[in-house]
C-alpha positions in Angstrom: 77.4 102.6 118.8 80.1 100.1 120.4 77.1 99.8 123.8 75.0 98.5 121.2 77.4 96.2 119.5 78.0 95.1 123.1 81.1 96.3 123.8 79.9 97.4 127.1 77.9 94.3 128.5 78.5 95.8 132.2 76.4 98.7 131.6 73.0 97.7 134.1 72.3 101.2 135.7 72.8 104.7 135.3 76.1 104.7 137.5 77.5 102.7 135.0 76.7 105.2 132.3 77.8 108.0 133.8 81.5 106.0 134.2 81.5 105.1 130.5 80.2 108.9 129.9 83.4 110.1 132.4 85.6 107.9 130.6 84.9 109.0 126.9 84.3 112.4 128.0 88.5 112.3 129.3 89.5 110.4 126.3 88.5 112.8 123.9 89.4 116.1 125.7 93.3 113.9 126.0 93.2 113.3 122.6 92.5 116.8 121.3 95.2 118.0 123.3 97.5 115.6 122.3 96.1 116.5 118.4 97.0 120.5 119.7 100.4 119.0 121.3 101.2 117.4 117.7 100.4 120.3 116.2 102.6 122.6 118.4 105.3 120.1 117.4 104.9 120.5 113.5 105.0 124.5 113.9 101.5 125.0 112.4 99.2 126.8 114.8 96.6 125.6 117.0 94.3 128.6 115.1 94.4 126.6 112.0 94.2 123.3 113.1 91.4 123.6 115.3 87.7 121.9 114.4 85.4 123.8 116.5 83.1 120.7 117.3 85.8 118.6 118.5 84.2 120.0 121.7 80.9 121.5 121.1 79.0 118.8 122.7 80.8 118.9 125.7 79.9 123.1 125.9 76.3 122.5 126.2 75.0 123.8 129.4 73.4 120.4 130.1 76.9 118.8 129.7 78.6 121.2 131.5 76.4 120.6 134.5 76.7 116.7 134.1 80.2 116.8 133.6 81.1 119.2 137.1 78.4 116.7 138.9 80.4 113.8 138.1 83.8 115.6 138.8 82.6 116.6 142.3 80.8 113.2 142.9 84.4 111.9 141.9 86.3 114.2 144.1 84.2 113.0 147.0 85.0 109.5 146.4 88.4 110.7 147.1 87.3 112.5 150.4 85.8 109.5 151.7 89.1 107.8 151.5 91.7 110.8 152.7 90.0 112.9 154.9 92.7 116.1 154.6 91.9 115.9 151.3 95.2 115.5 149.8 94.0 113.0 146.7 91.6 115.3 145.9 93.9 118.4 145.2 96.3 115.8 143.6 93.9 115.3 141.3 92.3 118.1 140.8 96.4 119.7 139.7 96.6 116.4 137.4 93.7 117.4 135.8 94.7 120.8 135.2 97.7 119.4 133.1 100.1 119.7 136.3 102.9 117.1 135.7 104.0 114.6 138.9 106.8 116.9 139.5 105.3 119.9 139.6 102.1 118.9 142.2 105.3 117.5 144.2 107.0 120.9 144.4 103.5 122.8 144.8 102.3 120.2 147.8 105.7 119.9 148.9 105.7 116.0 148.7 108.0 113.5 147.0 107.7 112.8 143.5 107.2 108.9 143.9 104.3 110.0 147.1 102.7 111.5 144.5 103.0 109.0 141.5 101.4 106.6 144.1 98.7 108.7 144.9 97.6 109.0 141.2 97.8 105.6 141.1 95.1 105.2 144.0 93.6 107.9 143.0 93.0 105.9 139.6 92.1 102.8 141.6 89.3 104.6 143.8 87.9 106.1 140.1 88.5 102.4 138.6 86.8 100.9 141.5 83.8 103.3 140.6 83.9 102.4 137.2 83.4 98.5 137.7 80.8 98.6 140.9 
């Protein structure tokens, strides 16, 4: 709806689409658990609470497929920048819900090293988001 209200005027090629797809794909999946996190919060359980389509489109074989392809295709842009793939497994605990401190303890790195690699990390992503 909002790419046809022209909300999105960049969008000229399938790369562009599959960032916008990456994009709302995260956003929702971070807003239902911060809905779940809320929830925790109030004492009423998840059980409950949960709609059930929140994330049936998303657990469509097709979607699943598209949605690893652009992980991985992701996680390579990563590659192509740090070589002993560090940034990728930084990101790969981020998105597993693993907070700063913890991927520091697990890689055995600073805090700050690896606040700064998140932030590249969400500059290389970014960077494939606007080319």
């Amino acid at each position: 709806m909002a790419v046809q209200n022209g909300k999105y005027p960049d969008i000229d090629n399938r790369e562009d689409l599959w960032a916008l797809l990456y994009i709302a794909t995260v956003n929702r999946v971070r807003e239902h658990y911060r809905e779940l996190r809320a929830l925790k919060r109030s004492h009423i359980s998840s059980s409950q609470a949960i709609d059930p389509s929140i994330l049936a489109d998303l657990q469509t074989p097709f979607a699943e497929a598209q949605t690893a392809d652009l992980l991985e295709y992701l996680l390579s842009r990563l590659d192509l920048e740090d070589p002993s793939h560090l940034l990728r497994q930084i990101a790969l605990f981020y998105l597993d819900d693993h907070s700063a401190s913890s991927i520091a303890k697990r890689l055995h790195k600073r805090k700050t090293s690896v606040l700064i690699s998140l932030r590249l990390i969400r500059s290389i992503w970014q960077e494939h988001q606007d080319s």
